[in-house]
C-alpha positions as CSV (number, residue, x, y, z in Angstrom):
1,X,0.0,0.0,0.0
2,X,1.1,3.6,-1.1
3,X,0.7,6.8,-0.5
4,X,0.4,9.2,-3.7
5,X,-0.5,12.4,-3.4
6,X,-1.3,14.9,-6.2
7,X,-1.2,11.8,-8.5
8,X,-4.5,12.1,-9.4
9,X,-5.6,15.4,-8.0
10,X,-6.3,17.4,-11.1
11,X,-7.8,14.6,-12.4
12,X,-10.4,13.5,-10.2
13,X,-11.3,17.6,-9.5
14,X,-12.0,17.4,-13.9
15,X,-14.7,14.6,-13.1
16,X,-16.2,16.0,-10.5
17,X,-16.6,19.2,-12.5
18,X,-17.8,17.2,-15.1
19,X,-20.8,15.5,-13.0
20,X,-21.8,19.2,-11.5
21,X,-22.1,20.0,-15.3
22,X,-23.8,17.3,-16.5
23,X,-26.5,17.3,-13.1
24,X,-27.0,21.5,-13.7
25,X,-27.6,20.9,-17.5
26,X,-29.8,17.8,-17.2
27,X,-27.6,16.1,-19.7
28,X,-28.3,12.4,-18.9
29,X,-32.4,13.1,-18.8
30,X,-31.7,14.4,-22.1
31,X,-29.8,11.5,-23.5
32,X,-32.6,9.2,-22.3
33,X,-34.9,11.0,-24.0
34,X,-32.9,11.0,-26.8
35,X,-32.3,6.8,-27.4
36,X,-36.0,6.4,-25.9
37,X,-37.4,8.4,-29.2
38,X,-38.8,10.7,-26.8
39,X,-37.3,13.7,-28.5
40,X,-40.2,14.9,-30.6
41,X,-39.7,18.7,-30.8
42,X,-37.2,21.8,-30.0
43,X,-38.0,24.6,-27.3
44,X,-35.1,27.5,-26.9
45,X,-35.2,26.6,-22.7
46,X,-36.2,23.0,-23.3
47,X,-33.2,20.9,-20.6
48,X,-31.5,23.9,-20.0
49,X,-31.1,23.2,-16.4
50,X,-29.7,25.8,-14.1
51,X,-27.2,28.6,-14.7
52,X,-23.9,27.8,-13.5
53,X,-21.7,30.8,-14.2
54,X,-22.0,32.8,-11.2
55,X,-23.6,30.5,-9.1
56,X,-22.6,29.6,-5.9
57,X,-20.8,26.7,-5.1
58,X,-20.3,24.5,-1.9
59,X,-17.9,22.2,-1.0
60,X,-17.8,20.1,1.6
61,X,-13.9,18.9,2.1
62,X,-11.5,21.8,1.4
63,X,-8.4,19.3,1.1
64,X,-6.5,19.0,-2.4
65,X,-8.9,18.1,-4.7
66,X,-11.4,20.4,-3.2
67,X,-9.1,23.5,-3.7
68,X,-8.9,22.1,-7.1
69,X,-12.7,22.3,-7.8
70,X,-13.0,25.0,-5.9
71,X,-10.6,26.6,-8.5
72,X,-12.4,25.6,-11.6
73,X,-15.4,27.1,-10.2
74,X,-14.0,30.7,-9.1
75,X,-12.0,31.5,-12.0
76,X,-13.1,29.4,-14.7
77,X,-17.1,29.9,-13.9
78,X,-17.1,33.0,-11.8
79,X,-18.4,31.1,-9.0
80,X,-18.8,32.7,-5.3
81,X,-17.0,29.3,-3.5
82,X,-18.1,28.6,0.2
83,X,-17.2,25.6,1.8
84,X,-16.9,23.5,5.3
């Protein structure tokens, strides 16, 4: 057993990123709608989800990879960050 820090800090902070994207923008509902044939018509707000530039955005866990979402979220998104 090892101990490796920063190995995979970046990385794991890109997925976790990546899930708070996909749940804000309802991507999954939309691909099940998609492959079901549910998909029948277009609407300009139709799964937009939730605005996440300039959201706010709570983490619990402040440790490496949190700073590294906490990161994306502030600079990249213009996030206000508040955490525990």
């Amino acid at each position: 057993v090892t101990n490796t820090p920063d190995v995979l800090t970046e990385t794991t902070a890109d997925f976790g990123f990546a899930l708070l994207m996909a749940t804000a923008r309802r991507m999954a509902e939309g691909e099940r709608l998609l492959r079901d044939g549910r998909w029948t018509s277009w609407a300009w707000d139709f799964l937009a989800g939730a605005e996440v530039h300039g959201s706010t955005l709570g983490i619990l866990g402040m440790g490496r990879i949190g700073q590294a979402i906490a990161r994306r979220g502030r600079f990249g998104f213009g996030m206000q960050v508040v955490y525990h």
